[in-house]
VEXTI-849864 format. One record per residue (C-alpha): residue in three letters; x, y, z. Coordinates in pm, whole numbers, always signed. Layout:
N
(ALA (X Y Z))
...
end
This chain:
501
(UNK (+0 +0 +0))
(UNK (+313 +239 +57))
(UNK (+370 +217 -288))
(UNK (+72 +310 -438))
(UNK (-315 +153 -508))
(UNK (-192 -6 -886))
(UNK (+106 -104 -1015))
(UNK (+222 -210 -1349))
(UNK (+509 -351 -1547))
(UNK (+465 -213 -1832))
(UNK (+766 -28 -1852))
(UNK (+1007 -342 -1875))
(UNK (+777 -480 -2150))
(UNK (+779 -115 -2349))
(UNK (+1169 -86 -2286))
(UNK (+1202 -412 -2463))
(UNK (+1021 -350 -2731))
(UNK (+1158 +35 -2795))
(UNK (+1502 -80 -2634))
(UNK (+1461 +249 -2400))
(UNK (+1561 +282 -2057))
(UNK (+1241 +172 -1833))
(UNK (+1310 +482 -1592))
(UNK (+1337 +738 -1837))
(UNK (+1045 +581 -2040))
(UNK (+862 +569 -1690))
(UNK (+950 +950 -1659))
(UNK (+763 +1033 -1982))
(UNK (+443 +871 -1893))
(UNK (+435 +1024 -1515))
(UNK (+450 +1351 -1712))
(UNK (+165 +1273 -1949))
(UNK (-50 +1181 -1657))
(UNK (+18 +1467 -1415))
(UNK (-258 +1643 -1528))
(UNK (-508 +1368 -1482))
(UNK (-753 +1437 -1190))
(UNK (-813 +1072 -1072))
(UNK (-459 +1029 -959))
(UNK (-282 +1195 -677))
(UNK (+55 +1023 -756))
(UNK (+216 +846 -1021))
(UNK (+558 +770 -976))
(UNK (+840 +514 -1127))
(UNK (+967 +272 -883))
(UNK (+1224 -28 -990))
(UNK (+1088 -15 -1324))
(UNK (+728 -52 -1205))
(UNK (+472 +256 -1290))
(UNK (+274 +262 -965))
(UNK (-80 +491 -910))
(UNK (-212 +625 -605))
(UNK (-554 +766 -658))
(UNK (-668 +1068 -584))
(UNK (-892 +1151 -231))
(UNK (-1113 +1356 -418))
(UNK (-1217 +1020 -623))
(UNK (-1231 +785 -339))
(UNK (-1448 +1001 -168))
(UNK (-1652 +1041 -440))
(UNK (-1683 +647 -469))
(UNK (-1834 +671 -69))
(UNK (-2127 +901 -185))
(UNK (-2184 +717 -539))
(UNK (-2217 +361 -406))
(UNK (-2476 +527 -73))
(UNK (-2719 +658 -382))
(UNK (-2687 +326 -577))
(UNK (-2566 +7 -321))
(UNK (-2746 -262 -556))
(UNK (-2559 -176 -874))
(UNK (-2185 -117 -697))
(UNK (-1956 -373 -855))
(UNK (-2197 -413 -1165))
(UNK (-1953 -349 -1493))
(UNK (-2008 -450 -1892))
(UNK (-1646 -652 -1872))
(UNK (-1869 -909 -2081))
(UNK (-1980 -721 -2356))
(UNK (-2314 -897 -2389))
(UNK (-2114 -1206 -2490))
(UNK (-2290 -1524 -2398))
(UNK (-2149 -1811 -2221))
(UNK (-2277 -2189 -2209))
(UNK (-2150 -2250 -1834))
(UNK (-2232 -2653 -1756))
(UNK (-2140 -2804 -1427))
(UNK (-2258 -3045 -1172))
(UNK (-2386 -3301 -1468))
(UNK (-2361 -3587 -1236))
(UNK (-2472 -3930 -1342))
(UNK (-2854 -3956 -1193))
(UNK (-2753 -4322 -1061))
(UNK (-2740 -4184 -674))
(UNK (-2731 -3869 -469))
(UNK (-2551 -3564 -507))
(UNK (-2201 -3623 -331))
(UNK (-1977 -3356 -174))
(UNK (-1716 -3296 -517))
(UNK (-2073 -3216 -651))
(UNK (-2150 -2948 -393))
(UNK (-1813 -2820 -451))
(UNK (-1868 -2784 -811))
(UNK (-2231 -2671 -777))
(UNK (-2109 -2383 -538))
(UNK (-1795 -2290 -793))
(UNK (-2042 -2290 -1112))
(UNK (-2298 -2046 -979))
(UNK (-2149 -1867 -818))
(UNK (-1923 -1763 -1153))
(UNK (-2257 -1737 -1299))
(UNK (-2352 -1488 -1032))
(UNK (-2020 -1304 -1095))
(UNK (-2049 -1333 -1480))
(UNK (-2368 -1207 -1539))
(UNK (-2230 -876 -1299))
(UNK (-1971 -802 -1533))
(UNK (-2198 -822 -1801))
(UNK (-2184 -1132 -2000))
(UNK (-2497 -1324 -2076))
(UNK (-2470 -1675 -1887))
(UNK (-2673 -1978 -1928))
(UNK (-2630 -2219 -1709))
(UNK (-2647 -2630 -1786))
(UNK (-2669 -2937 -1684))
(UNK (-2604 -3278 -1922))
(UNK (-2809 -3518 -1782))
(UNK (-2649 -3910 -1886))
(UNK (-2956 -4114 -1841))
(UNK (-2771 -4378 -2106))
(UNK (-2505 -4631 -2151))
(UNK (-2396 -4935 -1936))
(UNK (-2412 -4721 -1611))
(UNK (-2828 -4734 -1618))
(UNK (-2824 -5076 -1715))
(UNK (-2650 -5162 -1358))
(UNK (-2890 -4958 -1235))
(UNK (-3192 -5108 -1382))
(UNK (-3044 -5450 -1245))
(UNK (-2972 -5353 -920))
(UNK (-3357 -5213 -875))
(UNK (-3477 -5522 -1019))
(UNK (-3241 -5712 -753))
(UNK (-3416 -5519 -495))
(UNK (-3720 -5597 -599))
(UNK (-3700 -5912 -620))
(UNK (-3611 -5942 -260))
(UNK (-3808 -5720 -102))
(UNK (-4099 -5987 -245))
(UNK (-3854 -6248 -116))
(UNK (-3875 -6410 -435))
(UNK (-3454 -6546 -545))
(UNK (-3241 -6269 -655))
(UNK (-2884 -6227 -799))
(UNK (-2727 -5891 -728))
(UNK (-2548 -5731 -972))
(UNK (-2134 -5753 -881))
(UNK (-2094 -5437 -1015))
(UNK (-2451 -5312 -865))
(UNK (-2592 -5000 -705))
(UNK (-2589 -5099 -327))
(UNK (-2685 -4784 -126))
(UNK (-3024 -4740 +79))
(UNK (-3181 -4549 -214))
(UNK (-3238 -4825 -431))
(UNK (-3430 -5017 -184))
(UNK (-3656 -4685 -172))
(UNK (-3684 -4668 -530))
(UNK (-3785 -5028 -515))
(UNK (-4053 -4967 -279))
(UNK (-4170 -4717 -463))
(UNK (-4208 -4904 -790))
(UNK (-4370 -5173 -598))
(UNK (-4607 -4909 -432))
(UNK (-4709 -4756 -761))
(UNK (-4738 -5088 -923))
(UNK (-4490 -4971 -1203))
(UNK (-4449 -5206 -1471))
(UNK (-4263 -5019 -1749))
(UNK (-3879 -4980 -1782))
(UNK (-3683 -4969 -1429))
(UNK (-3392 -4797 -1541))
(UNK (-3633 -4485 -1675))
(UNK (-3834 -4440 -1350))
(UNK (-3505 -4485 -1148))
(UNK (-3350 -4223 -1381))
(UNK (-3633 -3962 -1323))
(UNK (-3659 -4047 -954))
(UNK (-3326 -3985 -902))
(UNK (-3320 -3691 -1136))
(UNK (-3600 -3503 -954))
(UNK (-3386 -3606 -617))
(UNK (-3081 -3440 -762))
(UNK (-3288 -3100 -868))
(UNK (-3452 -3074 -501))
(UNK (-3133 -3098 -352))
(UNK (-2946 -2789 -577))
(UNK (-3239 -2612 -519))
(UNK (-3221 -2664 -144))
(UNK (-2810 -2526 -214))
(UNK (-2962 -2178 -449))
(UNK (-2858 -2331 -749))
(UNK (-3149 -2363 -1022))
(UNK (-3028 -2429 -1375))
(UNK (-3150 -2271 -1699))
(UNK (-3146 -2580 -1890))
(UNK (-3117 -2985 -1846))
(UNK (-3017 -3175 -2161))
(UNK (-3058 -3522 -2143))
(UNK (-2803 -3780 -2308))
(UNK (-3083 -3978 -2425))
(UNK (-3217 -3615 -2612))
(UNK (-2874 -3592 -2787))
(UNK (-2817 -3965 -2890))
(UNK (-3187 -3968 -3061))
(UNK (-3169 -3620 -3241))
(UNK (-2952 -3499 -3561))
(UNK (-2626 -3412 -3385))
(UNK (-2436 -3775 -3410))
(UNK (-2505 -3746 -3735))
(UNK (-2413 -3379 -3790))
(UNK (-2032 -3450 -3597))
(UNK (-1978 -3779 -3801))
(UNK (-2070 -3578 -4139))
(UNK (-1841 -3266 -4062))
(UNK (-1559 -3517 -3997))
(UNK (-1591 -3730 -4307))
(UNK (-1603 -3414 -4500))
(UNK (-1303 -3335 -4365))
(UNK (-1142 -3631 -4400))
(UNK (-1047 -3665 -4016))
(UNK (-1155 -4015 -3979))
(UNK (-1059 -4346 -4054))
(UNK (-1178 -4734 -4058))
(UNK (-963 -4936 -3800))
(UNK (-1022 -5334 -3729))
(UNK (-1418 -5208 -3811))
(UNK (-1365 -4937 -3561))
(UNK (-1466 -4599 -3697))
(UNK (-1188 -4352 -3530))
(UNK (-1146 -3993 -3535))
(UNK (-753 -3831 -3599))
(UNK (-774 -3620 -3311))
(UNK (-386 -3675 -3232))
(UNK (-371 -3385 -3545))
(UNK (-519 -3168 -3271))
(UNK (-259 -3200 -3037))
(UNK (-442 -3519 -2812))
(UNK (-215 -3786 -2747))
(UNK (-352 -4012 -2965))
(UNK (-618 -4082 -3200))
(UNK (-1004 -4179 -3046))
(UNK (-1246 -4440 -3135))
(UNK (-1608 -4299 -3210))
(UNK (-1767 -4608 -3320))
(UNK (-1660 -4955 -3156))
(UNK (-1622 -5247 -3409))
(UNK (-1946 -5333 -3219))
(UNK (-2139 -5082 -3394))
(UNK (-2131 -4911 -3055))
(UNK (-2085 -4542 -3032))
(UNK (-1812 -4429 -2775))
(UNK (-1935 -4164 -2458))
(UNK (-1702 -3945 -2655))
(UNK (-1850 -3916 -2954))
(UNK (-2217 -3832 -2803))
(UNK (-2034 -3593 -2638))
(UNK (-1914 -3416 -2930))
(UNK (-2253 -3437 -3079))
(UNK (-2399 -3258 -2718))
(UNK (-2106 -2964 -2763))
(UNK (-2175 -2937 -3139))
(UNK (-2554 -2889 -3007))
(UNK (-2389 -2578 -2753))
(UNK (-2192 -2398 -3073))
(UNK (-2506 -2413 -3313))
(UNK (-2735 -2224 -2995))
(UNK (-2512 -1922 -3073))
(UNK (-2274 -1889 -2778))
(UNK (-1929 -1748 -2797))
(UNK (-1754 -1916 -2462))
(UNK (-1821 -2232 -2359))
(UNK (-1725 -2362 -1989))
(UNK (-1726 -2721 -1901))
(UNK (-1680 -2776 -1503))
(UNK (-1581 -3169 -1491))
(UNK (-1485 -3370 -1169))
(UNK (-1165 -3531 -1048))
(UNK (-1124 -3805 -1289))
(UNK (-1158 -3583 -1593))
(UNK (-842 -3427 -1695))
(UNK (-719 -3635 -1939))
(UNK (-1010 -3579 -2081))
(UNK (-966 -3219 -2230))
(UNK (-701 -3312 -2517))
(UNK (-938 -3509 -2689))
(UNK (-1229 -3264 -2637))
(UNK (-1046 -2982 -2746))
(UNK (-939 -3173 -3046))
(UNK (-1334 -3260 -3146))
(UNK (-1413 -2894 -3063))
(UNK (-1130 -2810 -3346))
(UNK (-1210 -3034 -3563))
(UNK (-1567 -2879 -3546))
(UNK (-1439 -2545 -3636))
(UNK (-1492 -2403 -3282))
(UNK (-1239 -2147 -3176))
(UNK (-1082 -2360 -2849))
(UNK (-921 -2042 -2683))
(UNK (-1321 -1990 -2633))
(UNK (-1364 -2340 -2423))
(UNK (-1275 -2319 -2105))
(UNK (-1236 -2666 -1892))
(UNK (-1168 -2612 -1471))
(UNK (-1147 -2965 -1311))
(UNK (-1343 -2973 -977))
(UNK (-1046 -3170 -749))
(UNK (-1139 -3410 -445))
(UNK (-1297 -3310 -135))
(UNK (-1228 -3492 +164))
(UNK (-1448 -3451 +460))
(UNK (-1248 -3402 +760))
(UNK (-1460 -3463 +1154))
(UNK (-1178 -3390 +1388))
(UNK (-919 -3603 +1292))
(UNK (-1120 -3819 +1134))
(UNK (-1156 -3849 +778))
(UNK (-1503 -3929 +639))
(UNK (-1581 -4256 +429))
(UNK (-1760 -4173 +76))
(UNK (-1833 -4422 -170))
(UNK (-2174 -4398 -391))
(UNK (-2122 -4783 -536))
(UNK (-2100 -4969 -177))
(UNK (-2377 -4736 -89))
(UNK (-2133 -4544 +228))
(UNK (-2224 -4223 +105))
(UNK (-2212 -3879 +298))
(UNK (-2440 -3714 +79))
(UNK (-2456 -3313 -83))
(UNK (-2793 -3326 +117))
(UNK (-2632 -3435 +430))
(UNK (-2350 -3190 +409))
(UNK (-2635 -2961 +409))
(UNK (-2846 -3050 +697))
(UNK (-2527 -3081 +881))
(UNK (-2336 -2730 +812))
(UNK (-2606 -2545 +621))
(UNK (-2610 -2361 +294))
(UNK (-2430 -2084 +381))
(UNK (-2144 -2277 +529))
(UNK (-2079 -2537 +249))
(UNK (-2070 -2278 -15))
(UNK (-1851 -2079 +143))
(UNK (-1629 -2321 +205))
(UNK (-1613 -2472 -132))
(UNK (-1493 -2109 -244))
(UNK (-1197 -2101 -10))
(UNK (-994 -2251 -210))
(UNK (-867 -2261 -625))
(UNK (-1108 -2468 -799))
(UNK (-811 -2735 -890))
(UNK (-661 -2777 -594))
(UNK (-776 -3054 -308))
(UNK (-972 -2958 -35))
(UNK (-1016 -3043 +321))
(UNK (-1354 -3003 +438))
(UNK (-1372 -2940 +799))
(UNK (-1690 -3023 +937))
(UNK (-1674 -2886 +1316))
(UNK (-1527 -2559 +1198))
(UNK (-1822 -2525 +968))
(UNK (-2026 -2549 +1237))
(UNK (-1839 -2308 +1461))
(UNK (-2034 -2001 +1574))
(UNK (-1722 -1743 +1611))
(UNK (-1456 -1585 +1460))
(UNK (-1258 -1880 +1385))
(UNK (-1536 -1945 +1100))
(UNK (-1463 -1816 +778))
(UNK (-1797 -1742 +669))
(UNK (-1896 -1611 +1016))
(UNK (-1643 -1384 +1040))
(UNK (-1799 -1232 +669))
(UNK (-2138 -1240 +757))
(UNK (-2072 -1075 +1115))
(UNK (-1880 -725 +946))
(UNK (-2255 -693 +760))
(UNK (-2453 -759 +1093))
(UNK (-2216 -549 +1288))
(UNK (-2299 -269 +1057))
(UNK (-2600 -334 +1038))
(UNK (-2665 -269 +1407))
(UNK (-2434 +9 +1391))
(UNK (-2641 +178 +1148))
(UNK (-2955 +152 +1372))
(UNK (-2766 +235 +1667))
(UNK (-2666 +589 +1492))
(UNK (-3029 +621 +1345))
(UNK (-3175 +617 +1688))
(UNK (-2938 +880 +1790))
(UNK (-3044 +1064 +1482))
(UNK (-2728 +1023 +1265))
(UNK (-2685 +871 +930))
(UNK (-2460 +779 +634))
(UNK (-2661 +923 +426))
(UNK (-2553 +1276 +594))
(UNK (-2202 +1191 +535))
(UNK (-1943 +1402 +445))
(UNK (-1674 +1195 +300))
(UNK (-1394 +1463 +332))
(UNK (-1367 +1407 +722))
(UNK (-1240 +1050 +668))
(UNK (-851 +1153 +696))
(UNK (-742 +875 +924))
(UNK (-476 +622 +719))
(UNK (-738 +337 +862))
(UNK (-986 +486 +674))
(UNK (-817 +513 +350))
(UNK (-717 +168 +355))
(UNK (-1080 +68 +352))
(UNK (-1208 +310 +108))
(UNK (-930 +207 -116))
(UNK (-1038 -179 -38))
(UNK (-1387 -93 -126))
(UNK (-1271 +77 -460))
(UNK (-1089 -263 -583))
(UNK (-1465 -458 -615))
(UNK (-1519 -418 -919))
(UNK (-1144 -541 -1006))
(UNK (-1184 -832 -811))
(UNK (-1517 -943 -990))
(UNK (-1359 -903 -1332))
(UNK (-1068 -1108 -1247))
(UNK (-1294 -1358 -1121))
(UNK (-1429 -1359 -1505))
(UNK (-1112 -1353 -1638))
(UNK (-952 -1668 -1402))
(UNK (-1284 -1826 -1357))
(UNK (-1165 -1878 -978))
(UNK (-1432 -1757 -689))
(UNK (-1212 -1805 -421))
(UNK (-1064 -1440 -547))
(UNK (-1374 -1296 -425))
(UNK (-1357 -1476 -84))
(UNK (-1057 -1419 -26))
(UNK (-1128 -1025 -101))
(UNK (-1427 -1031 +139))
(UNK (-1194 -1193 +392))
(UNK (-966 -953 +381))
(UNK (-1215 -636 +377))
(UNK (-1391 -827 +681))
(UNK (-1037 -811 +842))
(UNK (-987 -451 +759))
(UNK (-1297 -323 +919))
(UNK (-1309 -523 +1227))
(UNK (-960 -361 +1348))
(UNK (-1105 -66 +1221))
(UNK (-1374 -86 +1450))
(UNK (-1137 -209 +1750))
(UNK (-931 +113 +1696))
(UNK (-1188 +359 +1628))
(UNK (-1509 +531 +1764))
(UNK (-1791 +494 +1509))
(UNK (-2039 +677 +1664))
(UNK (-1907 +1001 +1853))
(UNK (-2013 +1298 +2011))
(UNK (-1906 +1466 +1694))
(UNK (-2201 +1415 +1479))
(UNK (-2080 +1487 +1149))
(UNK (-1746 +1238 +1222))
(UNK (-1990 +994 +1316))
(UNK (-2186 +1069 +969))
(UNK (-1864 +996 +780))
(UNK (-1796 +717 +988))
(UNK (-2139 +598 +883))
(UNK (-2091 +640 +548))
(UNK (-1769 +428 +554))
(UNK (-1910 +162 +719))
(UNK (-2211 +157 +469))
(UNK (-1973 +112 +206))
(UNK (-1824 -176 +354))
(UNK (-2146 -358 +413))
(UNK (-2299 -294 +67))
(UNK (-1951 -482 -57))
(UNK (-2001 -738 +194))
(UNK (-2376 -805 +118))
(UNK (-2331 -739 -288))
(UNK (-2039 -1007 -248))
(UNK (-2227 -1261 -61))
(UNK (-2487 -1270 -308))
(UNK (-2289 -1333 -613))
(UNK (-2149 -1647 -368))
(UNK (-2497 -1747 -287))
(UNK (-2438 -1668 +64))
(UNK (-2720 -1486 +273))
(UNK (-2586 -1199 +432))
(UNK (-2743 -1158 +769))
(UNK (-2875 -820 +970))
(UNK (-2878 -981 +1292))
(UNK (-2638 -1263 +1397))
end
């Protein structure tokens, strides 16, 4: 902060290309500026070019975000462009697990953030009601079934064991279904699933359903572009796609000798079905297992004639659920699961979103459930949500003594402490639009963390409310400023921000 509010290299990358001295180029641009009313200082340090803003404007800032608090951090970074964003897409052969949550949180809340900064997001979810996966399903129902009316049974080895499939046997056998297992499993489960994100503020715009894509033009549209373009190739009566031409490590089988399509292919046929809707950026959120995946899809998406710097892939990495020093046992085939609706009941929304967002998006994460649960300081998301109810109270305190921020004169805010905030409040905006730029969350948490931090010392070292009353106006107005971030921040994390606590 003793250096400035911004900072940039620019000057080593100019003096490269103009083989100029950095300084001296440096002292050329601090004289164009000078002039420039935003900026206080601009000054050449090291090579770096660093800003420090202007009171005047961060003042300014205080009374513009007090007439409009809703639209502070709002920006048009986007352009109007519009973005296919698709996560969760789990398989609907159990409950929502934990990595789920985790990508559930990350995904809307970037759609949150995105739409802010002014793209257009939709958001998706591929729904893979096909394949071998809902024929063990279909089997292991039957199993149950079969059981329950303690009539002989065979379990599947590679079977469906958890609780929920004896309850979707009952339930068959309740509604004396007779039609296919596998399809009323599918939308049970399905309808499960869409409770439970609803229950976590996530609703989707769309669901596309595997079984959608496999019946409708697309596989035929991918295998014609790729014939056309000669990028495939009959192998031991395998039909297989040169995708190693694309940079994947090798090429990929589309059509088994069996007459079998691959997963792959139907998947190129779903992303063909994204690009022909119109959308410019396309962001896939996939789950642990997934990253040696993206070669080969960015290869199809080539092949396709879709510009790849526009696809955008962030793997979703483990979560393990930590109680004490325990570790928690997951597992959705042996049926040992700790559910996303259990993680819920247990911590609460606010909690497991938060907590999610803590981290980078590819990176593991340790989950700890009895700090979640923590009511204190020690609590991340507490210690957020308690700035806003602190200032919340605040504010009625000083209304009930007849004071408010609204009555603020910004000018009488000369303390360094109160700088630092102001200038903390003014790098919002910033922080959402790298958000959009890194598609990583935790930047914002991390930012609220830190502006949490700021004002709580703030409030440890200084008076709010004084005898003075127009101090304790621009006091007021500060603190406003802060809790608008805080709340507008919360909300584009799907946390609630709280006036009493």
């Amino acid at each position: 902060e003793n250096f400035g509010d911004y900072s940039t290299n620019i000057l080593f990358k100019l003096a490269k290309e103009l083989k100029k001295n950095p300084a001296e180029l440096g002292e050329k641009i601090v004289e164009q500026l000078s002039d420039f009313d935003l900026l206080e200082k601009v000054e050449v340090q090291k090579g770096f070019l660093n800003f420090k803003i202007s009171q005047k404007f961060l003042w300014e800032l205080l009374i513009n975000i007090a007439e409009d608090p809703a639209n502070y951090g709002k920006n048009n970074l986007g352009n109007r462009l519009r973005v296919n964003l698709e996560f969760v897409s789990a398989n609907p052969t159990g409950p929502l697990v934990v990595v789920n949550a985790r990508a559930a949180a990350v995904g809307d809340s970037l759609k949150r953030i995105m739409n802010t900064c002014g793209y257009i997001v939709d958001s998706e979810y591929y729904v893979n009601d096909a394949g071998g996966q809902i024929e063990r399903l279909r089997k292991s129902i039957e199993a149950r079934i079969f059981e329950i009316q303690g009539l002989p049974f065979e379990f599947p080895e590679d079977g469906y064991q958890g609780e929920y499939i004896y309850d979707i046997a009952k339930e068959i056998l309740k509604r004396n279904f007779s039609g296919d297992y596998g399809r009323f499993a599918v939308e049970y489960i399905h309808h499960w699933q869409k409770n439970t994100l609803e229950r976590y503020r996530v609703k989707f715009d769309r669901f596309i359903f595997e079984t959608e894509i496999r019946n409708s033009e697309y596989p035929r549209k991918v295998m014609k572009i790729l014939e056309e373009s000669g990028l495939v190739y009959a192998e031991n009566g395998a039909t297989v796609f040169k995708s190693s031409i694309f940079g994947d490590d090798k090429d990929r089988v589309l059509i088994r000798s069996n007459g079998e399509p691959t997963y792959f292919f139907f998947d190129l046929a779903y992303h063909l079905h994204k690009i022909e809707r119109n959308y410019d950026i396309l962001i896939d959120i996939w789950g642990p297992d997934h990253h040696g995946y993206i070669l080969r899809m960015q290869a199809g998406l080539k092949a396709l004639g879709f510009n790849i710097e526009n696809f955008k892939v962030l793997i979703a990495q483990q979560v393990n659920l930590v109680r004490g020093k325990e570790k928690v046992k997951m597992s959705k085939r042996k049926g040992e699961i700790y559910s996303m609706d259990d993680l819920i009941d247990e911590v609460g929304v606010d909690a497991a979103r938060f907590f999610f967002l803590t981290r980078t998006v590819n990176a593991h994460l340790d989950f700890d459930l009895e700090l979640a649960k923590t009511i204190g300081v020690q609590n991340p998301v507490y210690y957020v949500q308690y700035s806003h109810a602190r200032i919340a109270s605040l504010l009625d305190f000083g209304r009930e003594k007849g004071l408010s921020y609204q009555k603020g004169n910004p000018s009488l805010l000369t303390d360094p402490e109160e700088r630092s905030l102001i200038r903390k409040i003014m790098f919002y905006p910033d922080v959402l639009q790298s958000v959009c730029r890194s598609l990583e969350p935790h930047l914002l948490v991390r930012y609220l963390l830190e502006l949490s931090e700021l004002y709580h010392s703030y409030y440890q070292k200084v008076r709010i409310v004084t005898e003075d009353a127009e101090l304790s106006n621009a006091r007021l107005l500060l603190s406003f400023g802060v809790k608008t971030v805080v709340k507008n921040g919360l909300e584009l994390l799907g946390i609630e921000a709280p006036e009493r606590m």
